[in-house]
PASEBA-191125 format. One record per residue (C-alpha): residue in one letter; residue number from 1; x, y, z. Coordinates in nm, 3 decimals, always signed. Example, Ala and Ser with C-alpha at 12.3 -4.5 7.8 and 13.67 -1.06 7.14 Angstrom:
2
+------+------+---------+---------+---------+
| resn | resi |      c1 |      c2 |      c3 |
+------+------+---------+---------+---------+
|    A |    1 |  +1.230 |  -0.450 |  +0.780 |
|    S |    2 |  +1.367 |  -0.106 |  +0.714 |
+------+------+---------+---------+---------+
//
This chain:
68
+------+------+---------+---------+---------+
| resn | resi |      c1 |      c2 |      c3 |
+------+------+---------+---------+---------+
|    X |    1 |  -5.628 |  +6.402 | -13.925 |
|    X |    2 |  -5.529 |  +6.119 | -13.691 |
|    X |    3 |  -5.208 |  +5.992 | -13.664 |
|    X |    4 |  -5.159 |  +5.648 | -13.801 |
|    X |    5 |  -4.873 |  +5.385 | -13.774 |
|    X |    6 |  -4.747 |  +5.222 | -14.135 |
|    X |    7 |  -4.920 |  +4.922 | -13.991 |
|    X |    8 |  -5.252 |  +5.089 | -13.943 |
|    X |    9 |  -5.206 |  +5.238 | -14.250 |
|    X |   10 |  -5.149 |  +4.863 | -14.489 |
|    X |   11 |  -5.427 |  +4.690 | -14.286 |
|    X |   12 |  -5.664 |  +5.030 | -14.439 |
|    X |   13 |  -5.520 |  +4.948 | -14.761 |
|    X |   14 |  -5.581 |  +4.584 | -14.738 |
|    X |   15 |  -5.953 |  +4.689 | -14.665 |
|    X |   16 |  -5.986 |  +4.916 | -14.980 |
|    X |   17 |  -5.824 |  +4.549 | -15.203 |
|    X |   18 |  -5.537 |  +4.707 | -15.197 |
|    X |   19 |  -5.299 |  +4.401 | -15.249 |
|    X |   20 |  -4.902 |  +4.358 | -15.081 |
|    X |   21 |  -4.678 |  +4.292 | -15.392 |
|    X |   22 |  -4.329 |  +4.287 | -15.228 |
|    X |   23 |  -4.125 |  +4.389 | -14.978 |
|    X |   24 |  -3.828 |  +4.595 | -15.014 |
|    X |   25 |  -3.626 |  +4.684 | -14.716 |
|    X |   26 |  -3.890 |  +4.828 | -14.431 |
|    X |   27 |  -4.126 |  +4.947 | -14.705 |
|    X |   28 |  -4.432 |  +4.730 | -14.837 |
|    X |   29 |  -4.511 |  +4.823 | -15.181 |
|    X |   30 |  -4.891 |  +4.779 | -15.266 |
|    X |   31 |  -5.074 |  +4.741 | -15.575 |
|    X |   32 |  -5.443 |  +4.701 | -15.718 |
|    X |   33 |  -5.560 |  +4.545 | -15.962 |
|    X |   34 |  -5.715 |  +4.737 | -16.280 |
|    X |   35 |  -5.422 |  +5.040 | -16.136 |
|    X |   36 |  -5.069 |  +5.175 | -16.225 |
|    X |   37 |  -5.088 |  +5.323 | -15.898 |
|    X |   38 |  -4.771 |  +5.163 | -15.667 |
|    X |   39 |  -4.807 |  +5.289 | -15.269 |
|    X |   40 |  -4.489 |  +5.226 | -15.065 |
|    X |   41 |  -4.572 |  +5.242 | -14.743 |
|    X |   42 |  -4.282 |  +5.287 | -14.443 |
|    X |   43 |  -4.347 |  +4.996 | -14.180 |
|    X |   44 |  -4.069 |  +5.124 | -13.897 |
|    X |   45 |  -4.261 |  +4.926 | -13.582 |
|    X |   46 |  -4.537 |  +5.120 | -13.443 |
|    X |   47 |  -4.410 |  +5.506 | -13.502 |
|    X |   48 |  -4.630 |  +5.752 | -13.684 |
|    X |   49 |  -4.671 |  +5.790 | -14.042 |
|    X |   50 |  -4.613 |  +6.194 | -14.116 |
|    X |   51 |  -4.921 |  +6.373 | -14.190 |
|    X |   52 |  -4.825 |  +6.497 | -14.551 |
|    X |   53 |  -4.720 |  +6.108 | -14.668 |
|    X |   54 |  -5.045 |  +6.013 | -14.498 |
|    X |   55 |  -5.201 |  +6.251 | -14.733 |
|    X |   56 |  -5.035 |  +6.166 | -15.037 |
|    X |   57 |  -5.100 |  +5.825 | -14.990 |
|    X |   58 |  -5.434 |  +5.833 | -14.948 |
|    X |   59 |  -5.493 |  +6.072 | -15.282 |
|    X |   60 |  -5.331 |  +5.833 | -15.467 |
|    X |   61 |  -5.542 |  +5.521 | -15.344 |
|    X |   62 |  -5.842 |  +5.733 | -15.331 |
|    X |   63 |  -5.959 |  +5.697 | -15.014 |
|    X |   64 |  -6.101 |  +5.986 | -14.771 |
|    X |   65 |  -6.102 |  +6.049 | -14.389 |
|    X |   66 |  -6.386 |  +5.874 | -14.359 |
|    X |   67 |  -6.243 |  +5.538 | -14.492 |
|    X |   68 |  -5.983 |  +5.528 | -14.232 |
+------+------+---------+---------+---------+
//
């Protein structure tokens, strides 16, 4: 798997209509409609996401490698 920034990571989300609800601190919390499903994602500049919250995050939206 890639490494991908926070930043990277929305702007996938925001592909899939994933949709920003609010933002608390340096974490965007996301939300789609039809879902209970809330994704915080860390947005600290340009640094890496960690491969196992990269993971996690992208069960829960249900997206794949492929859709990044």
């Amino acid at each position: 798997m890639k490494s991908v920034s926070g930043v990277e990571f929305a702007k996938v989300l925001e592909r899939h209509g994933w949709v920003l609800l609010r933002v608390q601190g340096s974490h965007h919390i996301y939300g789609k409609q039809g879902s209970n499903v809330r994704l915080s994602v860390p947005i600290h500049g340009h640094r890496s996401l960690k491969t196992g919250l990269v993971t996690h995050l992208m069960k829960l939206a249900g997206l794949t490698e492929q859709d990044m």
